[in-house]
One Martini backbone bead per residue (centre of mass of N, CA, C, O) as a GRO file, in nm:
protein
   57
    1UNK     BB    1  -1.903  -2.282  -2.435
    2UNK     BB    2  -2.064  -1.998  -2.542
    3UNK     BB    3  -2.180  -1.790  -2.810
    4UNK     BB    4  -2.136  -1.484  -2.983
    5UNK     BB    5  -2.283  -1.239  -3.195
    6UNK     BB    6  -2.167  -0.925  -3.330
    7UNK     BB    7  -2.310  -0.619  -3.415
    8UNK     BB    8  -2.153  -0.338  -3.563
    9UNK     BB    9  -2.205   0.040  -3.583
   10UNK     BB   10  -2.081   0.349  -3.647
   11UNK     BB   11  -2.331   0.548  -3.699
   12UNK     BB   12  -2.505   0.487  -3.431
   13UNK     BB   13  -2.315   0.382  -3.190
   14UNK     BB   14  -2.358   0.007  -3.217
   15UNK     BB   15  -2.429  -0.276  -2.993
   16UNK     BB   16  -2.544  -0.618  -3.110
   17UNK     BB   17  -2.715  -0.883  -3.072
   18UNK     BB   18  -2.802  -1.164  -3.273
   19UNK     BB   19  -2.681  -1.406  -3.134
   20UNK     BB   20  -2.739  -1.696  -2.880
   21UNK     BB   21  -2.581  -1.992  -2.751
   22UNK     BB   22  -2.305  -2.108  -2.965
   23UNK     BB   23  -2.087  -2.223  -3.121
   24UNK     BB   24  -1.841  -2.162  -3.257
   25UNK     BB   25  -1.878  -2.250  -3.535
   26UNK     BB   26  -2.177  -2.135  -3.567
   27UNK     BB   27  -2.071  -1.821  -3.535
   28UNK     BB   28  -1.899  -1.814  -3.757
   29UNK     BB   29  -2.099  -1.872  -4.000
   30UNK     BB   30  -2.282  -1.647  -3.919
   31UNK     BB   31  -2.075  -1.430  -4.001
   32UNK     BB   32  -2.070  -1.527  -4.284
   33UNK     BB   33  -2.368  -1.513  -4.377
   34UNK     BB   34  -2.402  -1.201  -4.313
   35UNK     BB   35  -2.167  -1.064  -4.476
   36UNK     BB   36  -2.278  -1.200  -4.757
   37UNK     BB   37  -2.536  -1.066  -4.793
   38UNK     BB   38  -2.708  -0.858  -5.012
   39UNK     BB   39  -2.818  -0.618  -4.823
   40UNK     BB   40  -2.548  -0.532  -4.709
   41UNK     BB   41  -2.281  -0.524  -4.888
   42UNK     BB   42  -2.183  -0.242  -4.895
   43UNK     BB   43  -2.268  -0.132  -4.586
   44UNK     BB   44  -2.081  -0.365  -4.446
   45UNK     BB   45  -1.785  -0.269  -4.599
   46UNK     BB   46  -1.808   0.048  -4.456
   47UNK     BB   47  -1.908  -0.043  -4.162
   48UNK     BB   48  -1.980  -0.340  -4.067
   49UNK     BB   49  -1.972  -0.553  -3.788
   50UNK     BB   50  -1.878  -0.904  -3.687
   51UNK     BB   51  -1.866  -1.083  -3.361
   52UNK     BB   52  -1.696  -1.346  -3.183
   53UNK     BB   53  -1.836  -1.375  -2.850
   54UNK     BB   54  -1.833  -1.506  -2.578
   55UNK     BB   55  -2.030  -1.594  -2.323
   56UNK     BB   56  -2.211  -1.387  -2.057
   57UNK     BB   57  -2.338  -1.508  -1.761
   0.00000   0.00000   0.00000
């Protein structure tokens, strides 16, 4: 099973793939990474969510 990465913004709101075809580990990591990044952070924490969610073939 692959996994996608899901970024949620409810200012637009609007949900989109960041990432797909990661194994849950990759994603999972991909999601901290994303969280964490410097360009996001006050904006991220307000708003923005990321999602690791099985991949629908």
């Amino acid at each position: 099973m692959t996994y996608e990465v899901i970024h949620y913004c409810h200012v637009l709101p609007t949900f989109h793939t960041v990432e797909s075809g990661l194994t849950l580990k990759d994603a999972q990591d991909k999601v901290k990474e994303l969280a964490t990044k410097q360009k996001y952070s006050k904006h991220t924490m307000d708003c923005c969510k990321f999602y690791v969610q099985p991949e629908i073939k």
